[in-house]
N, C-alpha and C positions, 0 to 999 in steps of 0.2 A: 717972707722967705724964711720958711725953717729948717734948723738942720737937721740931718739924722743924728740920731741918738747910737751913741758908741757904748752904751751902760749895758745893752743885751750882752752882745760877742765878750765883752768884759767879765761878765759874769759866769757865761757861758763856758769861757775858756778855764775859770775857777773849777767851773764843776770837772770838768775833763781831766787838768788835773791832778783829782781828787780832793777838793781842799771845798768840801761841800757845807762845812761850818763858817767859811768866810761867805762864801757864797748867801746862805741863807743872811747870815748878817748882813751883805749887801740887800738882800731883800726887803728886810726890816725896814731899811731906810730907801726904798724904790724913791725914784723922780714921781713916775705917772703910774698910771694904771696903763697906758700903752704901751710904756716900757716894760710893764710885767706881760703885758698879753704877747707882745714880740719877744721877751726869751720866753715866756712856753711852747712860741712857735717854732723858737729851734730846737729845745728841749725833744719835740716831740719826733721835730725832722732828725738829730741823729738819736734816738731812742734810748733818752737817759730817762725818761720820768720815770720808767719801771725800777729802774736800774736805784734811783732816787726819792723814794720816797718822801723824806724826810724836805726836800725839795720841793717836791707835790706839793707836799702839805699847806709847805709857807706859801707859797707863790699863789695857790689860792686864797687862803688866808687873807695876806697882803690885798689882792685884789677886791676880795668882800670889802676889807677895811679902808679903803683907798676909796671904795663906790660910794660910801657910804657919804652924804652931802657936809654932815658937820667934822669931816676929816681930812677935807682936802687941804691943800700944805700949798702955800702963797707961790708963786714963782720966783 
């Protein structure tokens, strides 16, 4: 039985905001690669990626880095 992850809407709400430097700093240090694919989903539902860039960037970034097998980060 898992819980939802409250780390998207947290991040999310950074970016809104504006404080889009903590944000990616959140990013740096993500939980999961699911938590990064659910805030790009709301990223996209209220239409910050454009807006965001710099956010873009990391959040893919993180996710390559994150997929990659000898990066995963113990629970």
């Amino acid at each position: 039985m898992s819980r939802q992850s409250v780390w998207a809407p947290k991040v999310l709400s950074l970016i809104k905001g504006g404080n889009s430097t903590a944000a990616i700093a959140q990013i740096k240090v993500a939980p999961t690669v699911k938590d990064l694919q659910e805030l790009r989903k709301l990223l996209t539902a209220a239409k910050l990626l454009k807006l965001h860039p710099n956010v873009d960037a990391a959040s893919n970034d993180m996710i390559a880095e994150l997929s990659a097998p000898r990066l995963h980060r113990a629970p």
